[in-house]
C-alpha positions as CSV (number, residue, x, y, z in Angstrom):
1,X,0.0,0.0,0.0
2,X,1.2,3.2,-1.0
3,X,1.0,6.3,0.9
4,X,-2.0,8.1,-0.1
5,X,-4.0,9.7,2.7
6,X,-6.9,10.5,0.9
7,X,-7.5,7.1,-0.6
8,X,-6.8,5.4,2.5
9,X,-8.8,7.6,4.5
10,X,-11.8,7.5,2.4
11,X,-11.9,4.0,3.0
12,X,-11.6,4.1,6.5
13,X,-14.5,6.7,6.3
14,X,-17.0,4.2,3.9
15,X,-16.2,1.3,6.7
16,X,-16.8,3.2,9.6
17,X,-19.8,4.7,8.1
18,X,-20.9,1.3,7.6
19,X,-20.2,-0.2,10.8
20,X,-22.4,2.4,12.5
21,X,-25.5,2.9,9.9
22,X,-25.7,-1.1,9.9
23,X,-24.5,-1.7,13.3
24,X,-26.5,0.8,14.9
25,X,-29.0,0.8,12.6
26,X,-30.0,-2.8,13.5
27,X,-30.8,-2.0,17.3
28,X,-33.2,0.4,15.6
29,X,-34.9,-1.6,13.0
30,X,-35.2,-4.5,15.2
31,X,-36.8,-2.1,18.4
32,X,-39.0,-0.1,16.2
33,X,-40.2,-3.9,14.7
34,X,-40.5,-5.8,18.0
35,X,-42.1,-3.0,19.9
36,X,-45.8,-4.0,18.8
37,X,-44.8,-7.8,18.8
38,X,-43.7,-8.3,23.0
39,X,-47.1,-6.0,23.1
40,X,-45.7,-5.7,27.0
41,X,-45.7,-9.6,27.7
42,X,-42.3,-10.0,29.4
43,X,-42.5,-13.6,28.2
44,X,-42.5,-12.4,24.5
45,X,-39.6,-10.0,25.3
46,X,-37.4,-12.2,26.7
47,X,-37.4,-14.3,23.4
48,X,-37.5,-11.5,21.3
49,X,-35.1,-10.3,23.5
50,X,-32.7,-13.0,22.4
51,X,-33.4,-12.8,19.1
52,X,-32.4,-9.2,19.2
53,X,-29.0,-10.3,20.3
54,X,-28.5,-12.3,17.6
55,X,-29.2,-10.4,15.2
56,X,-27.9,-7.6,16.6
57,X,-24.4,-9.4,16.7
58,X,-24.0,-10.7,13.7
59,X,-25.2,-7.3,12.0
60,X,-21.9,-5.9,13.2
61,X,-20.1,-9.0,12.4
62,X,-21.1,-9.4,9.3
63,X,-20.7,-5.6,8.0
64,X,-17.2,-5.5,9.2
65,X,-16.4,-8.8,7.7
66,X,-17.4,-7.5,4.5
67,X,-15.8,-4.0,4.9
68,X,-12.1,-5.4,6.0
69,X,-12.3,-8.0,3.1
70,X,-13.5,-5.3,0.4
71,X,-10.8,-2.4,1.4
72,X,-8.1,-4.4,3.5
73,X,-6.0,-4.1,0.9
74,X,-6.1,-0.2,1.0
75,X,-6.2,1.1,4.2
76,X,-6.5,-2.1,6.3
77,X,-9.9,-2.2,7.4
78,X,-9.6,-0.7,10.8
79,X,-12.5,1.4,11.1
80,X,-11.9,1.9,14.7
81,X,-9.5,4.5,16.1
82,X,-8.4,1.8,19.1
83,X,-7.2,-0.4,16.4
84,X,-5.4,2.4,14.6
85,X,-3.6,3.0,17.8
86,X,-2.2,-0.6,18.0
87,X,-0.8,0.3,14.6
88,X,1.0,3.4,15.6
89,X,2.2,2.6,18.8
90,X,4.0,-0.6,17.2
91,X,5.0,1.5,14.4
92,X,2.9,0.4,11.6
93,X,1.1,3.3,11.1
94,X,2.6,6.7,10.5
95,X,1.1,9.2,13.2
96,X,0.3,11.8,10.6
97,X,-1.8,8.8,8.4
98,X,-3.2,8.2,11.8
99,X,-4.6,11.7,12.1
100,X,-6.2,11.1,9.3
101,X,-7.9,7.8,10.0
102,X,-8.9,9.2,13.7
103,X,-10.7,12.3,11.5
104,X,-12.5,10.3,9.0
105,X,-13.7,7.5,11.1
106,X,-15.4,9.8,14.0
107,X,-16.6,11.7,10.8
108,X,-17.7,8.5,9.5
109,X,-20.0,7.8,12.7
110,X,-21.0,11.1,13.2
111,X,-22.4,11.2,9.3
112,X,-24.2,7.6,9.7
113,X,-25.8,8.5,13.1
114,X,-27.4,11.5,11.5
115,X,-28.6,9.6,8.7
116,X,-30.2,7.2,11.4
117,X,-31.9,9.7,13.7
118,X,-33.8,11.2,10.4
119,X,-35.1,7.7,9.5
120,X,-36.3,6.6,12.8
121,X,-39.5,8.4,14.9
122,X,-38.5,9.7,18.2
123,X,-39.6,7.1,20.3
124,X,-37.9,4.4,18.4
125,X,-34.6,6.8,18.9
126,X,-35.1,7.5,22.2
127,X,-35.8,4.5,23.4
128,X,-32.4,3.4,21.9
129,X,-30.3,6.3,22.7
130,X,-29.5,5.7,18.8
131,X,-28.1,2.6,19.1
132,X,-25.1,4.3,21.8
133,X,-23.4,1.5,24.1
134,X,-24.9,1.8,27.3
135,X,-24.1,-0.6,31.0
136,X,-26.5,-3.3,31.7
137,X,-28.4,-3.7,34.8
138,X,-26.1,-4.2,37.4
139,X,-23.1,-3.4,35.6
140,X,-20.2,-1.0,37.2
141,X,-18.2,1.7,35.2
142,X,-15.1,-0.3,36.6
143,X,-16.7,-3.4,35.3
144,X,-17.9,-1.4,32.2
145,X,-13.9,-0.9,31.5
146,X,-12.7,-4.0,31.5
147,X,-15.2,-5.7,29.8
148,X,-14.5,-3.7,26.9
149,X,-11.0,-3.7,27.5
150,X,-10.9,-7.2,27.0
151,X,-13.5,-7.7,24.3
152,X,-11.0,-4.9,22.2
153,X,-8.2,-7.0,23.3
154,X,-9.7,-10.4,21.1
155,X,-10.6,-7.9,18.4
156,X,-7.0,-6.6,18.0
157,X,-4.8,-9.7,18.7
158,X,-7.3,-11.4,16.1
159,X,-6.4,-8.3,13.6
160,X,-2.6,-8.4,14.4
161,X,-2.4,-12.1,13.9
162,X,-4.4,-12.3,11.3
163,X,-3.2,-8.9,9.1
164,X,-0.5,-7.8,10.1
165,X,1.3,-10.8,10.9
166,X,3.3,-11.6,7.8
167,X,2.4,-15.3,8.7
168,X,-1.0,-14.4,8.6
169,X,-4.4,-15.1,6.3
170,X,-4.6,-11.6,5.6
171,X,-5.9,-12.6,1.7
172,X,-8.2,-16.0,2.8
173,X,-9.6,-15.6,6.2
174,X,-8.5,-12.2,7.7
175,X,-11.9,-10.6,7.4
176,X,-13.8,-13.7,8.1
177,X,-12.2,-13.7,11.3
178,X,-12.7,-10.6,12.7
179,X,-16.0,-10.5,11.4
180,X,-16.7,-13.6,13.9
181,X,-14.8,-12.1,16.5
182,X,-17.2,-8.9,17.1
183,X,-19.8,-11.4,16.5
184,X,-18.8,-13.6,19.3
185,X,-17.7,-10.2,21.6
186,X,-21.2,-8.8,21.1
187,X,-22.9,-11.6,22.2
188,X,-21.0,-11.8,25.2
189,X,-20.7,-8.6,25.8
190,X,-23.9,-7.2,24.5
191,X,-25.5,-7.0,27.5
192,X,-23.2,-6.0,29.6
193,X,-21.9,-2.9,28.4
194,X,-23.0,-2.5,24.5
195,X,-20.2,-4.1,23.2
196,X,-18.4,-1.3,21.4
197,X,-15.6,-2.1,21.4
198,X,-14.9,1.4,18.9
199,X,-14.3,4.8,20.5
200,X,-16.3,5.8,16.9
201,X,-19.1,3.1,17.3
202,X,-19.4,5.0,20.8
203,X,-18.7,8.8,19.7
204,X,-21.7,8.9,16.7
205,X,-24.3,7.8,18.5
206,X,-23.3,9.5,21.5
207,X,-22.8,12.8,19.8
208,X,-25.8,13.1,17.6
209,X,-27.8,11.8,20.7
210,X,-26.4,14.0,22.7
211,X,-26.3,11.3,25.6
212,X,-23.0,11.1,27.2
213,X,-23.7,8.9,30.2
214,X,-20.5,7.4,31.5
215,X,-18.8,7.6,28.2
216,X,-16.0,7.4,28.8
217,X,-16.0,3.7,29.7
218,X,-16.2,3.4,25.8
219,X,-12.7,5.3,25.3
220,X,-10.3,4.3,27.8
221,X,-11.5,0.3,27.6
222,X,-11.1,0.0,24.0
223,X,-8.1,2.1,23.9
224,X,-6.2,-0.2,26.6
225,X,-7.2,-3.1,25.4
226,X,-6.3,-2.5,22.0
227,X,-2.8,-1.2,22.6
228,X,-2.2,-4.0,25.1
229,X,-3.4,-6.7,22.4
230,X,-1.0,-4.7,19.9
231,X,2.0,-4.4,21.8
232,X,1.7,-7.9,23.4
233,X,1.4,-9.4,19.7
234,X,4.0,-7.2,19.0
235,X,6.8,-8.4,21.3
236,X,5.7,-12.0,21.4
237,X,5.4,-12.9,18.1
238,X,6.7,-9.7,15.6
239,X,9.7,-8.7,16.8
240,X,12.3,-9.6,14.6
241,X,14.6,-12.7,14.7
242,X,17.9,-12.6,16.3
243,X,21.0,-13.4,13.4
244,X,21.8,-16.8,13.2
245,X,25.0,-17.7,14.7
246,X,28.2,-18.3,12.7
247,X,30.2,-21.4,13.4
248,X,32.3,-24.6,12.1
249,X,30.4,-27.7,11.6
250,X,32.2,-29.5,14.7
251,X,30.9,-26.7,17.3
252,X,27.6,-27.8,16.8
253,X,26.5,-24.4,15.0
254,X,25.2,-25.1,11.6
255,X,27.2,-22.8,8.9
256,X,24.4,-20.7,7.4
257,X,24.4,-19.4,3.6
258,X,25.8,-16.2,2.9
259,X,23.4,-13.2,3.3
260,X,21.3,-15.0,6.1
261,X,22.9,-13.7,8.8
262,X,21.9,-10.1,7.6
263,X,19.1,-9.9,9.4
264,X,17.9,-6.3,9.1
């Protein structure tokens, strides 16, 4: 990939857009078509309830599935400024391309949430906050914070072992997995605390809503959890090989081939 910030950042922009538009968009199709269908029974809701989840899930699994596989290869599918941090504090990212990724994938929200809250009625909106993470009952900010600290760390150790890896199935499987990964996070995490795992899945909603109850649980947990998942992948499994050793046959130490010990 070359460097060209506008190309690359428009298709951060088109992914983040997505994510949020289809993402939250889901919570508010499926709440403005289940509304008349639980008809108050908490029976009804507790399997529509379910069903929500589900769908709910695999919405944002399945949007950034397709999104990483269809621009991967441009910008690399990131659409979420915690995982553009991994990148630049491993040094895969240049910090000014990352200024530009941060700008165009808040932008990115912030333009699909408007688009959501003028096609859905106030009461479908408000009963959704516009899709915004939000803590489930019994659910502490503390608790709130970790959970999506760790459900960003599986998201970018999946990324960094599958994309950036050089070892990796960046061309077969890398969207695939990460797809299944906030598939499998949401319906964990769901619940619990929204499931964000994206400052920007957080910041659109939030911003257009204007609801900015305990937000910052969905900044400082997917931003530590992402750079811990980077850096961790980083040092374990990226950092590059010592030189092999040069010896005579009889020490033990196999005689490599000229130019492998140049390890740069």
């Amino acid at each position: 990939m070359d460097y060209a910030p506008l190309r690359r950042g428009f298709a951060e922009f088109v992914g983040t857009f997505a994510l949020i538009f289809v993402g939250a968009g889901s919570i508010l199709t499926l709440t403005k078509l289940l509304e008349p269908a639980t008809n108050g029974s908490a029976q009804a809701s507790g399997v529509y309830g379910s069903l929500t989840l589900v769908s709910v899930a695999l919405a944002h699994g399945l949007v950034i599935a397709v999104m990483a596989s269809a621009v991967g290869h441009i910008s690399g599918g990131h659409f979420n400024p915690a995982v553009t941090l991994g990148f630049v504090i491993t040094r895969r990212l240049a910090p000014s391309l990352a200024l530009v990724y941060w700008s165009v994938q808040f932008l990115g929200a912030t333009a699909a949430a408007l688009l959501l809250r003028w096609f859905f009625s106030a009461s479908v909106r408000g009963a959704t906050n516009l899709g915004a993470p939000a803590l489930g009952s019994g659910i502490s900010v503390w608790q709130g914070v970790v959970i999506e600290g760790i459900l960003t760390f599986f998201l970018v150790w999946v990324i960094f072992a599958t994309a950036a890896d050089p070892g990796g199935a960046f061309k077969s499987i890398a969207g695939l997995a990460i797809g299944l990964t906030i598939t499998f996070d949401v319906l964990m995490g769901g619940p619990l605390t929204g499931a964000a795992m994206n400052p920007a899945r957080a910041f659109g909603p939030e911003l257009v809503s204007r609801d900015w109850s305990n937000a910052w649980i969905w900044y400082v947990g997917p931003f530590v959890g992402g750079a811990v998942a980077a850096l961790a992948y980083e040092w374990l499994y990226l950092r590059p090989p010592a030189p092999l050793p040069v010896g005579p046959p009889e020490t033990g130490v196999i005689e490599p081939r000229p130019g492998d010990t140049a390890v740069s």
